[in-house]
C-alpha positions, 0 to 999 in steps of 0.5 A, a space after each residue: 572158757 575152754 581150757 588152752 584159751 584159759 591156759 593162754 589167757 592165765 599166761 597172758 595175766 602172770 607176764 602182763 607185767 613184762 609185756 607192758 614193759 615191752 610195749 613201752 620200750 616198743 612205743 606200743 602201749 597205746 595197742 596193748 591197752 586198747 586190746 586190754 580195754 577190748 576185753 574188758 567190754 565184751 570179755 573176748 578172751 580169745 581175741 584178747 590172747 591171740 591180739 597181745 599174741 601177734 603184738 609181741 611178736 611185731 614187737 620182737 618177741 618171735 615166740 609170743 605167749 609161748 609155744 602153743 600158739 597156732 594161728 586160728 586154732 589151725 594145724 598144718 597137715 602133716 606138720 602140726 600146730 603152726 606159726 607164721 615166719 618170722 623175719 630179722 636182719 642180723 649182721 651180714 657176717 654172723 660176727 655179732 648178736 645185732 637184730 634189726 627187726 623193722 625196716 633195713 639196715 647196714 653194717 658200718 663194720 663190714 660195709 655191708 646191708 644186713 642179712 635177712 634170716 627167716 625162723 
């Protein structure tokens, strides 16, 4: 196993703990399970890590396993490691900490839809 997947894979293993409880509160175990079991079948370590990866950040966690993630092991010229944007509706007057990160939504306060931020 090379050494960023075993770093990944080890962090992966020390938060499983909260991670599952993310996708229970997400309604989500179902995907982390069946990544888990995929491992378990064919000891793909790297698609392992880059699955639960992608899953925490659909599930609202922007940053995933952590800041060495790069989609596809992919630098961008110039830039670096890299990874996708990331998307919240947060309140359109930037006068609260609410984050609505599926669907739409409005503010009743100001009468207002939600604001798209992009990080």
């Amino acid at each position: 196993m090379a050494g960023d997947e075993s770093i990944r894979l080890a962090r992966l293993c020390e938060q499983l703990t909260a991670i599952r409880g993310v996708a229970e509160h997400r309604g989500r175990t179902a995907e982390l399970d069946a990544a888990i079991s995929a491992f378990r079948e064919n000891a793909d370590a790297g698609a392992l890590v880059s699955a639960v990866d992608e899953s925490l950040r659909s599930w609202g966690v922007a940053r995933g396993l952590g800041e060495h993630r790069s989609p596809g092991g992919a630098v961008l010229p110039h830039l670096g490691g890299g990874h996708p944007v990331e998307e919240a509706l947060v309140c359109p007057a930037g006068r609260c900490d609410r984050v609505v990160l599926e669907g739409d939504g409005s503010c009743e306060l100001f009468a207002a839809p939600l604001r798209l931020v992009r990080l």
